[in-house]
C-alpha positions in Angstrom: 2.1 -14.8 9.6 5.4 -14.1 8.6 6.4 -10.5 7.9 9.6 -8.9 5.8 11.9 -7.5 8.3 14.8 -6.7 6.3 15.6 -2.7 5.3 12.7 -2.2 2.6 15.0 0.1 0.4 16.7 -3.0 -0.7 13.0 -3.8 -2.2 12.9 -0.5 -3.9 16.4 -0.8 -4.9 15.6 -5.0 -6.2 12.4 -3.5 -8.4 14.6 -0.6 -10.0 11.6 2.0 -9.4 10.5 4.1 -5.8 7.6 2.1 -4.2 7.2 5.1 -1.6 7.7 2.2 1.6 9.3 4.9 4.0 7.3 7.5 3.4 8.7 11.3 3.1 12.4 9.4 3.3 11.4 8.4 -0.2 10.8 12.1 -1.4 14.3 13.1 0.0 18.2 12.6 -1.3 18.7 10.2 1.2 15.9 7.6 -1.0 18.1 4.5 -1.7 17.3 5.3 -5.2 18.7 8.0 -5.4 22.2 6.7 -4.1 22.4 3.2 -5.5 20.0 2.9 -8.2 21.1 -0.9 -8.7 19.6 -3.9 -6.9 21.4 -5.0 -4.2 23.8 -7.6 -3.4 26.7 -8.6 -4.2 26.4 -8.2 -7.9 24.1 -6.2 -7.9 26.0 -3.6 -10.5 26.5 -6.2 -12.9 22.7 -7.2 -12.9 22.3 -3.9 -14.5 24.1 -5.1 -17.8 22.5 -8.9 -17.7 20.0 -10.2 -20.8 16.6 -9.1 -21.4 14.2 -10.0 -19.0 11.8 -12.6 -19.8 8.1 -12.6 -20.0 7.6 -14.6 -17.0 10.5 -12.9 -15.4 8.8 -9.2 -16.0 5.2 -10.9 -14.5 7.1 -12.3 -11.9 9.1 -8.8 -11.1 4.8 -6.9 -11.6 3.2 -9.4 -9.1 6.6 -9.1 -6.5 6.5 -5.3 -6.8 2.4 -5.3 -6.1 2.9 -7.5 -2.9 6.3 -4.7 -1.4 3.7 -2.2 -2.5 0.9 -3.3 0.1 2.8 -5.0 2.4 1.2 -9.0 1.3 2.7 -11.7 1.8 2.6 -14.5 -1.2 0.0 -16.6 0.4 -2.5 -13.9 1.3 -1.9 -12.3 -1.6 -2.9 -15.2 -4.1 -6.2 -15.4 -1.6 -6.6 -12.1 -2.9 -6.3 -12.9 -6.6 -8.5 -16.3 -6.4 -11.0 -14.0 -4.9 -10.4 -11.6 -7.9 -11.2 -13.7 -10.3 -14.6 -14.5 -8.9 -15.7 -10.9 -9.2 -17.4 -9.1 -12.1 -14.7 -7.3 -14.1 -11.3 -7.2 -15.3 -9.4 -9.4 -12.2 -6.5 -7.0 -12.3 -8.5 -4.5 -11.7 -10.3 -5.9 -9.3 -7.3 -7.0 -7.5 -5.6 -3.8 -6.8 -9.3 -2.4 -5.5 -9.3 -5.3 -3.4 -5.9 -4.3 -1.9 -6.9 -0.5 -1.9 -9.9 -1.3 0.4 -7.2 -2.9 3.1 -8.0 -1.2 6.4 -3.8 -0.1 6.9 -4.1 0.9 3.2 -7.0 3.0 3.4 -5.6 4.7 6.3 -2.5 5.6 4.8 -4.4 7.0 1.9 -6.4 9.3 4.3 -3.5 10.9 5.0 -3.0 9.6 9.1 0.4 8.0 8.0 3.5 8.8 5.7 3.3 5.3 4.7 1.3 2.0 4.5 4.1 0.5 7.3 3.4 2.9 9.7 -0.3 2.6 9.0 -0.5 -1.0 9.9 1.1 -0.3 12.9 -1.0 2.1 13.9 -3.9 -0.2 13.2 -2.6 -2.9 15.2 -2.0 -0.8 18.1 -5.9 0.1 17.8 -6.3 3.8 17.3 -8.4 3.0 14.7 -12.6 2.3 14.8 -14.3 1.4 11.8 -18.0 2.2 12.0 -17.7 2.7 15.9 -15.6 -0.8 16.6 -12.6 -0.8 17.7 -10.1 -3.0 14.9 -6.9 -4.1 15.0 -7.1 -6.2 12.0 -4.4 -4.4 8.7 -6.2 -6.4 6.2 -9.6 -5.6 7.6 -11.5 -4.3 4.0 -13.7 -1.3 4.6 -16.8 -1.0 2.1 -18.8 1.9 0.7 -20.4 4.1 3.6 -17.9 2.8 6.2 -16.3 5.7 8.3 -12.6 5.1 9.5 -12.3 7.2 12.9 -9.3 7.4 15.2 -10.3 6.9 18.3 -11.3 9.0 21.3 -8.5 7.9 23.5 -6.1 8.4 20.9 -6.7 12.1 19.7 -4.4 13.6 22.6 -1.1 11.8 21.4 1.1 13.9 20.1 1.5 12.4 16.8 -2.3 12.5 16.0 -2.1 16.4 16.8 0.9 16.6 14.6 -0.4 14.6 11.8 -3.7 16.8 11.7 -1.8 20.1 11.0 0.0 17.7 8.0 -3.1 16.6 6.6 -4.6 20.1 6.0 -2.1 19.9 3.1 -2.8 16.5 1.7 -4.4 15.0 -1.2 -6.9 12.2 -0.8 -8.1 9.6 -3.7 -11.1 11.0 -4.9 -13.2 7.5 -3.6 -12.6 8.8 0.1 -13.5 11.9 2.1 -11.7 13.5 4.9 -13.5 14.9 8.3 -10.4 16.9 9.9 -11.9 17.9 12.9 -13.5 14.3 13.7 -10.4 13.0 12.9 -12.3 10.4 10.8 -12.9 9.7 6.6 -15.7 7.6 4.7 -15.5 5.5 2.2 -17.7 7.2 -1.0 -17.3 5.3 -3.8 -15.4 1.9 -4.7 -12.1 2.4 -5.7 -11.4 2.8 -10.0 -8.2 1.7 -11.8 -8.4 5.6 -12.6 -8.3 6.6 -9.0 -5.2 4.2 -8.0 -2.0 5.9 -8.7 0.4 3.2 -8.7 2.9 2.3 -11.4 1.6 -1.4 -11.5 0.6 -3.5 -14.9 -1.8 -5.9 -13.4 -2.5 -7.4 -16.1 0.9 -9.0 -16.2 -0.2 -9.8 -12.5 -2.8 -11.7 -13.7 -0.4 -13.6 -16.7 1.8 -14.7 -14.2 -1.5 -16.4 -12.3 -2.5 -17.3 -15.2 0.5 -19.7 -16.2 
């Protein structure tokens, strides 16, 4: 499958809002927002002072800022929504637990990477096990009880050391748990539309699907 390879700040800087894709960079004055909050291009300054957006043009810019967010391409990700819409439930809602319960995802909200990039790297080189298996899969989706652990011949990298002492400070969704020195979390409880923090109306997700 085809993956974005271009510099991911021109996505933050094209959705006019921080979608956190490089981690503590994001939290610093070097964040593309910060510097050129316009999108980019060529005129990009102008676009600032163009006509009001359209409806489909704001559920167009929602279901475009979701997919940058989690790293989907548009294929995969309408997968996700067909499959949405077969579930109990309001589909946007449904949708973004869907995405939260993405193996890279769920290890980035663990706290073993600064961002969901770097956590899907990390799962496709295979420091990760899931229930004792070794997988290399990103959009592998974890369910309740499942235990995330990096693996044993992993633990002595220096990066895992490293992000241990980090994680003592972090803050985990309240639908995982975090196991420090076994360097492994659990999956509690199935992720609420309370529990994801994420600046996304999904139900204009679902109007642009809906069309």
């Amino acid at each position: 499958m085809a993956r974005y390879s271009d510099a991911v700040c021109k996505l933050c800087r094209r959705e006019g809002q921080k979608l956190f894709l490089k981690g503590e960079r994001c939290l610093s004055p070097k964040c593309a927002i910060e510097r050129r909050n316009y999108p980019p291009g060529e005129h990009g300054k102008k676009a600032t002072f163009r006509r009001k957006v359209s409806d489909y043009g704001m559920q167009l810019r929602e279901k475009q800022k979701a997919r940058r967010i989690y790293g989907v391409m548009e294929r995969q990700f309408r997968r996700y929504f067909r499959e949405a819409t077969r579930l109990p439930g309001l589909t946007g809602a449904m949708l973004l637990a869907m995405l939260e319960r993405r193996l890279d995802n769920v290890v980035y909200r663990m706290g073993f990477a600064d961002s969901r990039a770097q956590a899907r790297q990390l799962v496709l080189h295979g420091h990760f096990e899931v229930n004792g298996r070794k997988t290399d899969v990103p959009s592998f989706n974890v369910s309740v009880g499942d235990v995330v652990t990096v693996r044993e011949s992993s633990r002595g990298s220096v990066y895992f050391k490293d992000r241990m002492q980090i994680m003592e400070d972090s803050r985990i969704p309240a639908w995982l748990s975090i196991d420090l020195a076994g360097m492994r979390g659990s999956v509690v409880n199935e992720p609420s539309r309370e529990d994801i923090e994420i600046p996304l109306n999904e139900q204009l997700i679902v109007e642009y699907y809906s069309r």
